[in-house]
Structure formats: C-alpha cells, structure tokens
ROMARVO-395373 format. One line per 5 residues: their letters; for each residue x negated, y negated, z negated of C-alpha. Coordinates in nm, 4 decimals, padded with zeros to 6 digits. Each point is the difference from the previous one (the first is absolute). Example, Ala and Ser with C-alpha at 12.3 -4.5 7.8 and 13.67 -1.06 7.14 Angstrom:
AS	-01.2300/00.4500/-00.7800  -00.1370/-00.3440/00.0660 .
END
This chain:
XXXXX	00.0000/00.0000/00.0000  -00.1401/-00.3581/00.0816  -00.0389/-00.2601/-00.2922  00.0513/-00.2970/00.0058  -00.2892/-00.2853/-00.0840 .
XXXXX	00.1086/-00.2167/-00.3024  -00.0639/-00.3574/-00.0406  00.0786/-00.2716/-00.2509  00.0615/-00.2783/00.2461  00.1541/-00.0925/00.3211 .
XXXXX	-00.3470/00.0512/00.1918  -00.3313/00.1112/-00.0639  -00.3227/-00.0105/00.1257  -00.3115/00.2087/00.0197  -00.1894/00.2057/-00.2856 .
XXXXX	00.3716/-00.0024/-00.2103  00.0429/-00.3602/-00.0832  00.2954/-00.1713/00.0882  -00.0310/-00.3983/00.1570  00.0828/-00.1226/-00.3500 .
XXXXX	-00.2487/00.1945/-00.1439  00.1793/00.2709/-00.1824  -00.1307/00.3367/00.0137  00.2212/00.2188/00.2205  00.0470/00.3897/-00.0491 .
XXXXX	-00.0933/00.1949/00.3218  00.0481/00.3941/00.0467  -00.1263/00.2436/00.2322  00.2634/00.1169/00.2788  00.0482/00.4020/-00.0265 .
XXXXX	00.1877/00.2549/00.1742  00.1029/00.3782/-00.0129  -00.1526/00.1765/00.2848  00.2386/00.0919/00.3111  -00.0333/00.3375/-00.0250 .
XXXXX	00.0781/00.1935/-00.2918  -00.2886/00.2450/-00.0651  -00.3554/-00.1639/00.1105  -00.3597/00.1911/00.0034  -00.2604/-00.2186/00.0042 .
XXXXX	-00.2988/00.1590/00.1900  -00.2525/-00.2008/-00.1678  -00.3299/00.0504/-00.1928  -00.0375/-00.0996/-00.3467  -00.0906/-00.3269/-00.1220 .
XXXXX	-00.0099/-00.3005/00.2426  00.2012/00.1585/00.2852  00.3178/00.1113/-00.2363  -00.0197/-00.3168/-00.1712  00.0539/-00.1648/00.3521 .
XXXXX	00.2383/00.2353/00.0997  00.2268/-00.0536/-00.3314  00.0499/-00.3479/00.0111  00.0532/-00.0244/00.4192  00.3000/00.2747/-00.1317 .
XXXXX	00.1473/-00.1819/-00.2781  -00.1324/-00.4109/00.0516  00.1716/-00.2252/00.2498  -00.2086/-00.2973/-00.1257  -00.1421/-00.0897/-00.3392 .
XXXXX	-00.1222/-00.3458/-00.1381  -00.3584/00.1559/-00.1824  -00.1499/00.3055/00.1450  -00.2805/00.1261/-00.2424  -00.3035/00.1824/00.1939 .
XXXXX	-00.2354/00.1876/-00.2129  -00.3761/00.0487/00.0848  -00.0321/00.3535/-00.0117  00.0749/00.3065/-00.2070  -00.1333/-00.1580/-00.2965 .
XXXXX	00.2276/-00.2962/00.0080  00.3120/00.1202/00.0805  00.1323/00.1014/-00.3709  -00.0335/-00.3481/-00.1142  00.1246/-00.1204/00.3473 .
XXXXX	00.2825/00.2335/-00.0039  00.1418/-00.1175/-00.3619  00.0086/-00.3405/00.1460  00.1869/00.0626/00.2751  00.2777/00.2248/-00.1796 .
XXXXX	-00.0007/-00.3423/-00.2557  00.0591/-00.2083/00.3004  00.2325/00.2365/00.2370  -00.1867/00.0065/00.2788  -00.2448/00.2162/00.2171 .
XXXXX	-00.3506/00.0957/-00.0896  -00.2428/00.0887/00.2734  -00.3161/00.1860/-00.0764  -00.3008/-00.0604/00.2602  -00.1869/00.2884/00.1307 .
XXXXX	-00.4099/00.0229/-00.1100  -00.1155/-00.3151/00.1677  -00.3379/00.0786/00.1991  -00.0514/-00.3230/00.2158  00.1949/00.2189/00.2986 .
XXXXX	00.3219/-00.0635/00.1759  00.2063/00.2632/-00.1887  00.3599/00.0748/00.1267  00.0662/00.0196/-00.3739  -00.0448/-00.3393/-00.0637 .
XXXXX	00.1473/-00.1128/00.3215  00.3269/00.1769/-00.1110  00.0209/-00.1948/-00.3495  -00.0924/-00.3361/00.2389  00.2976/00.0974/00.2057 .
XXXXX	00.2098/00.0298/-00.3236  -00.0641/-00.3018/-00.1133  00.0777/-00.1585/00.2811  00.3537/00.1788/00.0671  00.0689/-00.1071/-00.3990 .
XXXXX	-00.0237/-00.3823/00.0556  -00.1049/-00.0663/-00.3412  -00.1013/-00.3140/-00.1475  -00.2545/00.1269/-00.1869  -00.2314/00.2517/-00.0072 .
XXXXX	-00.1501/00.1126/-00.3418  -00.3206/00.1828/00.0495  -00.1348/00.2476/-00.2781  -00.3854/00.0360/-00.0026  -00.2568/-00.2229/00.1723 .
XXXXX	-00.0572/00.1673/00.3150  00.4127/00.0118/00.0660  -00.0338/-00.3898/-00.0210  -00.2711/00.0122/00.2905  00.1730/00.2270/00.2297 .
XXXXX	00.3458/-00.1613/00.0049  -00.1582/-00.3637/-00.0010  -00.2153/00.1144/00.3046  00.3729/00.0707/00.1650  00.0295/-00.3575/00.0405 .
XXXXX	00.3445/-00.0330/-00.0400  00.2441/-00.2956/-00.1158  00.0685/00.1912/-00.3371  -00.1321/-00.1120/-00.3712  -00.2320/00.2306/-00.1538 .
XXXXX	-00.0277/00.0215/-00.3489  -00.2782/00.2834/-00.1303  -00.0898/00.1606/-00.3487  -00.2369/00.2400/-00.0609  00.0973/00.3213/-00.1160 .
XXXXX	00.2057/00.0063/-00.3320  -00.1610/00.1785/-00.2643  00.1611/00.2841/-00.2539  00.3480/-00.0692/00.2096  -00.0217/-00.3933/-00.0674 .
XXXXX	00.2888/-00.1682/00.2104  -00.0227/-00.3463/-00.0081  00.1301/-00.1636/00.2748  -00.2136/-00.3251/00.1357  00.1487/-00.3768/00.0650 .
XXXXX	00.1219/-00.0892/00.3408  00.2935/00.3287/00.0302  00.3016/-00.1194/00.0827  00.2826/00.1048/-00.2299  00.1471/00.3694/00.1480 .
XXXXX	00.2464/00.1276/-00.1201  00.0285/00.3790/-00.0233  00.1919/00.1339/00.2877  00.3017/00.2058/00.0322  -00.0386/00.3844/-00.0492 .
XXXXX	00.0206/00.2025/00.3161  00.2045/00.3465/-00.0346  -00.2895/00.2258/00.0601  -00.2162/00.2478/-00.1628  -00.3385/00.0364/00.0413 .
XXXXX	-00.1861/00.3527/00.0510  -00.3775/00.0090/-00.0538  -00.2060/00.2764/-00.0679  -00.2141/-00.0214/-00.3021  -00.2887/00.1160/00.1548 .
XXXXX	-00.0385/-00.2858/00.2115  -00.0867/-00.3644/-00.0507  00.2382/-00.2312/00.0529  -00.0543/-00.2362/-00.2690  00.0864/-00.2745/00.2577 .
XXXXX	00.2798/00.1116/00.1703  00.1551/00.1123/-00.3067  -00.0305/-00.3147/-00.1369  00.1359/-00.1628/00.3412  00.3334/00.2439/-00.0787 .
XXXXX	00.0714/-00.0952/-00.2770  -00.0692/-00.3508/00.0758  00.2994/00.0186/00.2216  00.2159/00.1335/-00.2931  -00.0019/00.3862/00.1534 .
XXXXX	-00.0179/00.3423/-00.2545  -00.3112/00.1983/-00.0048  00.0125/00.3696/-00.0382  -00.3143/00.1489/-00.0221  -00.0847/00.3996/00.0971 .
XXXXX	-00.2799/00.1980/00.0066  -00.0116/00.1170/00.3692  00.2058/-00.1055/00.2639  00.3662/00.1984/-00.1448  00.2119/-00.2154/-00.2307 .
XXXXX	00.1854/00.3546/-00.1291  -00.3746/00.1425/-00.1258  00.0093/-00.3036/-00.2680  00.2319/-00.0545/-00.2820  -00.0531/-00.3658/-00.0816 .
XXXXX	00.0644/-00.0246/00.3765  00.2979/00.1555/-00.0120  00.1106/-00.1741/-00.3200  -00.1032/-00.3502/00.1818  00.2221/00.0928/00.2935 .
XXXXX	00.2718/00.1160/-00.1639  00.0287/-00.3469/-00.2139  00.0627/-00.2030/00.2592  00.0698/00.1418/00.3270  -00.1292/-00.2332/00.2639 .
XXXXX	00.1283/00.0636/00.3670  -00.3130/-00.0893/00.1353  -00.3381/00.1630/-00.0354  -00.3509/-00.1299/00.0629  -00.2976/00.2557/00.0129 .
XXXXX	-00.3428/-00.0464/-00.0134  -00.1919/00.2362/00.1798  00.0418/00.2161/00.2639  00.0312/00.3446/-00.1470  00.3336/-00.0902/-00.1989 .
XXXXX	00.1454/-00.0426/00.3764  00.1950/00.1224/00.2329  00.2935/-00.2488/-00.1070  00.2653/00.2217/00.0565  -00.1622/00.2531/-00.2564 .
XXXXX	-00.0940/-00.2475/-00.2690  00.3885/-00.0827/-00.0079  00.0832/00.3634/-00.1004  -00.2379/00.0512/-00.2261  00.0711/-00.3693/-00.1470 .
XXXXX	00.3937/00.1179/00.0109  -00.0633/00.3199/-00.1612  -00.2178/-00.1964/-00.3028  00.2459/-00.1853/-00.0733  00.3495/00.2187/00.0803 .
XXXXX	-00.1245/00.3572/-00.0661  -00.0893/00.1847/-00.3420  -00.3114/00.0826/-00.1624  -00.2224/00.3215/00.0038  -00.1066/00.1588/-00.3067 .
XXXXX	-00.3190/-00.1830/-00.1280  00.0574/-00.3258/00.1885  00.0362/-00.1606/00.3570  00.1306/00.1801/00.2968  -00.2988/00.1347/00.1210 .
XXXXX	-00.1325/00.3111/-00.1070  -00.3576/00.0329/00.0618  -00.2684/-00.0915/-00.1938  00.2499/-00.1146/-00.2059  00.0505/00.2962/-00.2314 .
XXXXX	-00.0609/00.3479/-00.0603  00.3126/00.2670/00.0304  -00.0352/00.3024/-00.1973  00.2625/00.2171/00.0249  00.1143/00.3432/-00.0746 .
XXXXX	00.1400/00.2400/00.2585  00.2614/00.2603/00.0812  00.3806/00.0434/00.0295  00.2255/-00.0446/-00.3141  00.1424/00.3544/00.0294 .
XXXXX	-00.2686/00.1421/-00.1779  -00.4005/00.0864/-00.0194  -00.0474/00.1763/00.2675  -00.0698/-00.2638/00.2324  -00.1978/-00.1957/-00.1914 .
XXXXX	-00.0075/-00.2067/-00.3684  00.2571/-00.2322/00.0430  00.2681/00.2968/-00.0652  -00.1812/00.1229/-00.2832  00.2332/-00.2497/-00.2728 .
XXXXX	00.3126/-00.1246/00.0522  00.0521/-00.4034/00.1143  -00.0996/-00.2146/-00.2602  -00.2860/00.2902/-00.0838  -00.1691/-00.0648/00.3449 .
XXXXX	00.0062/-00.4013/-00.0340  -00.1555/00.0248/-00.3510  -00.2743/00.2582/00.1477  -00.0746/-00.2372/00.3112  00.0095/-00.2844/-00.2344 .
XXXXX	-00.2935/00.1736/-00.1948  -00.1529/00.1328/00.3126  -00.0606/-00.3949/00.1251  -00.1269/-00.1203/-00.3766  -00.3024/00.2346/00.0684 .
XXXXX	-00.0847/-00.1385/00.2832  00.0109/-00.3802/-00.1007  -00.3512/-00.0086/-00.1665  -00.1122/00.0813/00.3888  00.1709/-00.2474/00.2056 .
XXXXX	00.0001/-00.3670/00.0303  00.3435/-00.0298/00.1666  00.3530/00.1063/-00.1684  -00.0093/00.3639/-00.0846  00.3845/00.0896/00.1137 .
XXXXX	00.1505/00.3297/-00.0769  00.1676/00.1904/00.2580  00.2371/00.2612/00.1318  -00.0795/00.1799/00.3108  00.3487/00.2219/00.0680 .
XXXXX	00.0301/00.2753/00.2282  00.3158/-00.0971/00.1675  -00.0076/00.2819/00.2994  -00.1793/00.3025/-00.0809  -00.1212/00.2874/00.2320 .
XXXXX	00.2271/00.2979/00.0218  -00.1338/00.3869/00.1116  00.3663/00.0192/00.1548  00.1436/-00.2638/00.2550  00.2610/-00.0919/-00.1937 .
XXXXX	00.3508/-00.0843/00.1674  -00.1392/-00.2329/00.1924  -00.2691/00.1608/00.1327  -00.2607/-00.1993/-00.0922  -00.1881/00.1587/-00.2936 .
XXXXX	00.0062/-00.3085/-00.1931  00.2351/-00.0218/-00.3237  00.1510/-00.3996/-00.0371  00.0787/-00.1115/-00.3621  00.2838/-00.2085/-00.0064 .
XXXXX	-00.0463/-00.3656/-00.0558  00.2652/-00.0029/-00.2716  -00.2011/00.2981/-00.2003  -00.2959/-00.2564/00.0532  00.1020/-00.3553/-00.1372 .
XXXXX	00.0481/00.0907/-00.3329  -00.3883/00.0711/00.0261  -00.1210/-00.2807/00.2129  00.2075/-00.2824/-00.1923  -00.0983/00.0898/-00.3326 .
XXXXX	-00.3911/00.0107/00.0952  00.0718/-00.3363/00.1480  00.1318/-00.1432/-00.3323  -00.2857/00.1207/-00.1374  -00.2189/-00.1480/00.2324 .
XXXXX	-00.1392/00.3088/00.1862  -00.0306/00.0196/00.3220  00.1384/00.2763/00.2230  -00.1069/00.2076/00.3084  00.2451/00.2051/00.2201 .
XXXXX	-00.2145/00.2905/00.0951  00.1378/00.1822/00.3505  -00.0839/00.3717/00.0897  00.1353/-00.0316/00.3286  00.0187/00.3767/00.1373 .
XXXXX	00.1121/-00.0064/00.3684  00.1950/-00.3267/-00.0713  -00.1279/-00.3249/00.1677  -00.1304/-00.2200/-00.2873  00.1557/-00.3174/00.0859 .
XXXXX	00.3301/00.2086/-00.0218  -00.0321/00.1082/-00.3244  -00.1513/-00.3439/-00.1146  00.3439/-00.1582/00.1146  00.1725/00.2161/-00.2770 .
XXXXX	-00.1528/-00.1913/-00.3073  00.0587/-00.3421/00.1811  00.2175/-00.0913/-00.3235  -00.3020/00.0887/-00.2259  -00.2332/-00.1464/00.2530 .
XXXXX	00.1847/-00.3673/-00.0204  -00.1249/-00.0202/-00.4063  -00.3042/-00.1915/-00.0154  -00.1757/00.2371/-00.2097  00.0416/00.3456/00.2174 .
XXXXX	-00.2372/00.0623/00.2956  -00.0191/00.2953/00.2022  -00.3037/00.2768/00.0642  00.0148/00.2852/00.2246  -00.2077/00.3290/00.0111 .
XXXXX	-00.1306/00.1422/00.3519  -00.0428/00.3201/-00.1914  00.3376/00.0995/00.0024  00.0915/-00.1706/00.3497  00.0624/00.3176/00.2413 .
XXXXX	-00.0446/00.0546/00.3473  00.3179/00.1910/00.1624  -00.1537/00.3102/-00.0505  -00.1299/-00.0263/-00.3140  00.1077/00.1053/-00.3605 .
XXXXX	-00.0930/-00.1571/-00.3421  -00.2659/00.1541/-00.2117  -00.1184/00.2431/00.3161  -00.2402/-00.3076/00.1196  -00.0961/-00.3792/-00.0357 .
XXXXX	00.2128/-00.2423/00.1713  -00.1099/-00.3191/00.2379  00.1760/-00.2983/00.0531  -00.1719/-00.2517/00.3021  -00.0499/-00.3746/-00.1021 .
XXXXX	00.3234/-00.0721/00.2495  00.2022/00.1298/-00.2373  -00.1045/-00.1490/-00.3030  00.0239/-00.3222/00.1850  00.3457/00.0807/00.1255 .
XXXXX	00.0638/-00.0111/-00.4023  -00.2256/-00.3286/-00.0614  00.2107/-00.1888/00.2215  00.3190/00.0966/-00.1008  -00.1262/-00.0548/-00.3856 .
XXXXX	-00.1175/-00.3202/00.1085  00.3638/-00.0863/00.1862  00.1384/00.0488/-00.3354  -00.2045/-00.1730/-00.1945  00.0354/-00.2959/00.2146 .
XXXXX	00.3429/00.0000/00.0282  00.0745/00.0697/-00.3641  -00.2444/-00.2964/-00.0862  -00.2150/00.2340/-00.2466  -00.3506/-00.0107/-00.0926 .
XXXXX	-00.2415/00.2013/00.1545  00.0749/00.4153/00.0579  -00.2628/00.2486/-00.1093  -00.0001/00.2657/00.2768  -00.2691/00.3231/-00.1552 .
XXXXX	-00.1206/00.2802/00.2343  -00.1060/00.2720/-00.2032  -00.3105/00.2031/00.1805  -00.2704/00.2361/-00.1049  -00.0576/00.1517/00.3870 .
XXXXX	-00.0837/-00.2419/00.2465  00.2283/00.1994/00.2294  00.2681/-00.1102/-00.1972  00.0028/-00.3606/00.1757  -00.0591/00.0412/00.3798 .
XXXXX	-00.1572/-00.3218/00.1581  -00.0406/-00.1522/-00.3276  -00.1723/-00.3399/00.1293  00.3399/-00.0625/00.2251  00.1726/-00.0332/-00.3753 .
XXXXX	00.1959/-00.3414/00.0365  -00.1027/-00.2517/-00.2912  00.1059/-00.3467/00.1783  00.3272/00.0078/-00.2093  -00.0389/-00.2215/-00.3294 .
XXXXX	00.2865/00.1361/-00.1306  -00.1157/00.3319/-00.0800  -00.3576/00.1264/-00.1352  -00.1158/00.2882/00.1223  -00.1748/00.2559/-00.2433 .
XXXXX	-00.2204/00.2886/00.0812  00.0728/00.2772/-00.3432  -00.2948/00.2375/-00.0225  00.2415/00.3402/-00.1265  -00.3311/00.2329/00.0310 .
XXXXX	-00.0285/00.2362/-00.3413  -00.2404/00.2962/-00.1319  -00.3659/-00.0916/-00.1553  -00.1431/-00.3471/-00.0081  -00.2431/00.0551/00.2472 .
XXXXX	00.2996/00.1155/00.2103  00.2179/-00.2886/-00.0601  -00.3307/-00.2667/00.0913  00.0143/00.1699/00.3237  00.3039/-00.0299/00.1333 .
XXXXX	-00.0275/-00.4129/-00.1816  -00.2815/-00.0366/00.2440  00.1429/00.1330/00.2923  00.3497/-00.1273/-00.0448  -00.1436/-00.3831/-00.0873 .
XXXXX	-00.2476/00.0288/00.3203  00.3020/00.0824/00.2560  00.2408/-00.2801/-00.1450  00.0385/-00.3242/00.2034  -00.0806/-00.3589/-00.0836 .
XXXXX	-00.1050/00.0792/-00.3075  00.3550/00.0729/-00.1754  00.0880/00.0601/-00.3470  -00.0648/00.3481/-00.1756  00.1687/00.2131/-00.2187 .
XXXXX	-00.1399/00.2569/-00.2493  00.2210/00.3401/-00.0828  -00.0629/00.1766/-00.3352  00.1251/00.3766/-00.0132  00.0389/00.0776/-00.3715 .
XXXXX	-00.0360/00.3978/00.0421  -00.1636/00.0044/00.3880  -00.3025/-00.2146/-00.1191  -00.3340/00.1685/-00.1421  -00.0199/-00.2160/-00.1967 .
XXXXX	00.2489/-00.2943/00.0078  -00.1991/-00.3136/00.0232  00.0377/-00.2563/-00.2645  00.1293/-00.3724/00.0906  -00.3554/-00.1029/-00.0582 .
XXXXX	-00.1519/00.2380/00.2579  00.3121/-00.0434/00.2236  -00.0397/-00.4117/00.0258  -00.3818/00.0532/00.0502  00.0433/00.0744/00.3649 .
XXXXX	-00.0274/-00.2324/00.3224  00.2188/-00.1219/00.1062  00.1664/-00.0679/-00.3166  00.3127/00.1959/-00.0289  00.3229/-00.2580/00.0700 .
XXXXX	00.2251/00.2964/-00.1431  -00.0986/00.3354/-00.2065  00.3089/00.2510/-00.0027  00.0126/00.2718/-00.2468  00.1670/00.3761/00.0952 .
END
C-alpha cells in the first residue's frame, strides 16, 4: 500500500523544512509486491539488500548505505529507527564492481534527499557518484550505538506492508533484513529453505497470515511450491516432535507387528495401552543418543501375507480400518507416531494403500511397504523373497504425495523395508522430487552382528541421493541384539530403529 508524505504546512521545501521554517515529517513510499509469492535469486549481503528495498520501496526521504559487512549492524538499526532502506556496499577494491553499481542505481530510483553513509569509505564512494543528493557520513557505531547525526529531515515511520519475510538463518542478510522491516513487513526466519522444517517459522506464520510472501534466496523457490508449504505451516497440524518435516528433525523408534498377537512381531505382545507404555520406554533409551526429539512409534502391520489366496485371490489379509483407529488415535493422543506397514502379496501396492486413506489423512500416520512379501503372479509367500521395481513404489509416492497435498498435511513418511538388494529393482529411478513425502530406506536384515553390518553396508551403498535409514532390531532372530548405544554408532546415523 502507498503512504502518504506528511507535512505540517501548506508547502515545503527541500531537506524537510517547510518555507516558514517548521520542520515537516516525510515518509518513505512502500508497496506490497504484485505478485503474491516472490523468490529473490540473489546472493547474500549487498545484492539482497538491493533487491529488498527495489521490492518493497517506491521512494524514501533517507536511504542509509553501509560500508561493508562490518558496518551494516549499526547501519541497519538506523534505518529500522528511521523506516527506510539500508544498502550494504560490496568489498570496495578501487574496481568498477556491478555490486556497487546496483546500490548506485538504487539510490537513484529512491529519490532521496539524503543519503546517510555509515563508515568512511561509504562516504567516498557515494560522494564520488556526483549526484544532487546531501550526504551526511558517520563512522561505524560502536557496541550497537545509534545516534543519528544533524541535518536528517524528520521521517516519519512508514506504514506496514502485509508481508512476511522468509530468510534463512544461514545466510547474511543483516541488510536486507533490516530494509524489511524498515518497510513495516514480518520476518520469519528458517533454517534451510522449508518454512514447515522450523517451528518458530511456523508459529511466525501462523500469527499473522500475510497474503504475500517475499523470499530471499533461491533455494526456498519455485513460487508455486513455497505457497504450499507456506499454506500447509500455517493450515495443517503438527508432527510428533515439532514442525512438519520429518528429517533430521527427530528420531522414530517404534515397535512392530499386528495387534492380534506376537506372532508377527512385539507390538501384539500387550494389549493397547501396554504397547504405548513399552514404545514410550523404548524412545527414553534412546534420548541420551540423539540430539533431535526422540519420538516413540508404532509401526502396524495393516495387510499381512497369507500361505492361502484368500477370497480375493490375492494372498494378502486387509485389516479393517475401523479395527485400526482405536489404535492409531490413541498413539496420536499420546504423541506417537504411526506407520501403516503393507505386505502386499499379489495385490498392487497403491491399491491396498488406498484402503487406509482415512488413517492416512491424520497427520501423525505414514505409510511403509515391504518388497518381501510383494509377489510375482506365480509366486507364493514364505516359498521365496519378493521384488517390487522402483515404478511401483513411485506409483505409491505420488499418490501419498496427492494426498498430502490435497489434505493440506505435513510431510508423509513413506519406509521401504529391504535387507536384499533384489528387493528394490532399479533402485536409483526411486522418485524423491516430492516434498511432501520422505522417503526411508529400513535395513530389516537379522542373525549375528557381523551379519547384520553386512547387509547395513550393502543396503546404505545401493540407496539413492543419500536418503534416510532405518535400523530393525529382532528381539529373538538377533545373536546378540545390539544395544541402542551400538545401534546409533553406525553411519549413517539411523533416522528410525524398529524393534521385532
């Protein structure tokens, strides 16, 4: 929105004083941006600082320009006091840098009255521009000092502009920071380039929803993804531990198995509240070992692998969603998270995926499948090893993705549980450009520790782009059963360590 300059007096003239001599109040002139989400392609330091206030200044009365690095802090606090932009200069060698040329430019296209240089060589370059504009310089404030020098014209703070302000902590831009929120816009500030991966982010965006977005850097583009993600933070739930996004946000460990009973693993082994309380205790052990949010977790067998082919011929037994909930709401008020595990048979895995759509729509519940028990058309359970190929698990990806999307829900875990490498045919074409779901690779290999290390190694060598890994425990199978200690000390660090 434009604002308005304010004066005292019928007329003014330059440097805000009126003709009678009273002091006038002037204001800088912003504006939201045309379009609603905005990626600004630009390098720390001088060029986002340019790139800020051509996006949110029309025109400002003072622009401050600090020297360097070094000078922009103090610079910066100045211009937030004042409401108006701050331009850092690049290194200045004695050569025609684009970088400075841009901040010149800038300048210009602001039309202030004065410029207000921070350090002694800032002074020198913008004097040597030659243009019609006052320069007043001070030399860099020390511990933070803010006083402002004689000859400012009174400004007046301008109007805040309804936009929020994404910058990645990693990156410096002090100036353009400073040149936001100059111009009255939010900041919200993330580690990495994903608003959902950050709870203060999340938190800032869901106090005051802006309609616009501004980003600074490349990597949080393209727009039209940024707006999901930024929709989800502030419209869809939370995981367990924090954010939206999983990874290396926390570490799950869960238990495993089917609530009928042991025999397919230790989550049947106590009733309900039983298996909570044991994956509750499971986690604690592991919290002296991680730096991220230890969080307890169910990983249900929801279709298990029949000998028989069942009525519909598929030799894959479906547990009805309705048996389910009771089980995947309560570990969600208890802040667990939950995995749908599939055992496919000669069903198509996207097909039985579909079934637990209900389940799938909770924020908490992802979804893993095991190639071990996915049959060719000839094939029987327990008489050989199944295969799925990376198509398929894809096929699965997307659709989880679709949903997640659509329901507005924060990111999908999607775990392939492997201990062949013929389990996963053409691995490397597995499909990871879909932020809404994070692939997993789960290590399932059991017998002696030498055995398990070698099916680690080979399993982590064959996975692509360097996904996540998960860590599988057998109780009785294991000679011996490693302890959390010697389980965390392998690379890469486990992201998830089941127990069965």
């Amino acid at each position: 929105m434009a604002v308005s300059v304010l004066v005292t007096s019928c007329s003014s003239g330059p440097f805000g004083l009126t003709l009678d001599g009273a002091t006038a109040a002037v204001t800088a002139e912003v504006a939201v941006p045309s379009e609603q989400t905005v990626v600004l392609d630009v390098q720390p330091g001088a060029d986002s600082a340019v790139a800020v206030s051509s996006a949110l200044f029309r025109s400002a009365p003072v622009v401050v320009v600090a020297a360097d690095r070094a000078a922009s802090a103090g610079a910066s606090a100045i211009a937030e006091r004042l409401g108006v932009p701050v331009l850092q200069l690049p290194a200045l060698d004695g050569s025609a840098s684009p970088g400075v040329a841009s901040v010149r430019d800038e300048v210009g296209r602001l039309s202030p009255q004065v410029v207000l240089t921070v350090g002694g060589d800032a002074r020198r370059e913008v004097e040597a521009w030659k243009g019609p504009v006052k320069v007043i310089g001070i030399d860099t404030p020390e511990n933070g000092a803010t006083e402002l020098p004689a000859g400012l014209p009174a400004v007046e703070p301008a109007r805040p502009v309804d936009v929020t302000v994404l910058a990645d902590t990693d990156r410096d831009d002090v100036a353009a920071i400073a040149t936001a929120r100059a111009a009255g816009a939010r900041i919200a500030a993330v580690r990495g380039d994903d608003p959902r991966s950050e709870p203060a982010a999340i938190d800032a965006l869901r106090a005051a929803p802006s309609a616009t977005l501004l980003a600074l850097g490349k990597d949080f583009g393209p727009p039209d993804r940024l707006r999901r993600q930024a929709d989800t933070a502030v419209r869809g739930g939370s995981l367990p531990g924090g954010g939206q996004v999983l990874f290396p946000g926390r570490l799950l460990v869960c238990l495993y198995g089917h609530p009928d009973g042991p025999a397919l693993g230790a989550l049947g082994e106590q009733d309900l509240e039983g298996t909570i309380a044991r994956a509750k205790k499971l986690a604690a052990d592991y919290e002296p070992l991680s730096d991220v949010p230890v969080v307890p977790t169910l990983e249900i067998i929801v279709t298990v692998a029949h000998g028989s082919p069942g009525p519909d011929g598929d030799y894959s037994g479906e547990t009805d969603v309705e048996a389910l909930r009771p089980w995947v709401e309560r570990a969600g008020q208890e802040g667990l998270y939950v995995i749908l595990d599939l055992q496919p048979g000669r069903a198509g895995l996207v097909d039985q995926a579909k079934r637990y759509a209900p389940l799938l729509e909770m924020s908490h519940v992802g979804l893993a499948v095991d190639p071990e028990w996915k049959l060719a058309p000839n094939q029987v359970p327990l008489q050989q090893i199944g295969g799925v190929d990376a198509a398929e698990i894809n096929e699965v990806s997307a659709w989880l993705a679709d949903l997640t999307a659509a329901k507005v829900l924060p990111q999908k875990l999607l775990v392939v549980h492997q201990f062949q490498l013929s389990m996963i045919r053409n691995e490397q074409s597995l499909d990871t450009s879909r932020d809404e779901v994070q692939l997993l690779i789960h290590m399932d290999g059991q017998g002696t520790t030498g055995e398990k290390v070698s099916t680690w190694d080979s399993v982590v060598t064959a996975r692509p782009k360097d996904l996540p890994m998960g860590w599988k425990n057998f109780y009785d199978e294991d000679k011996p059963m490693l302890t959390p200690e010697q389980t965390m000390a392998y690379e890469p660090k486990p992201s998830m360590v089941s127990y069965q």
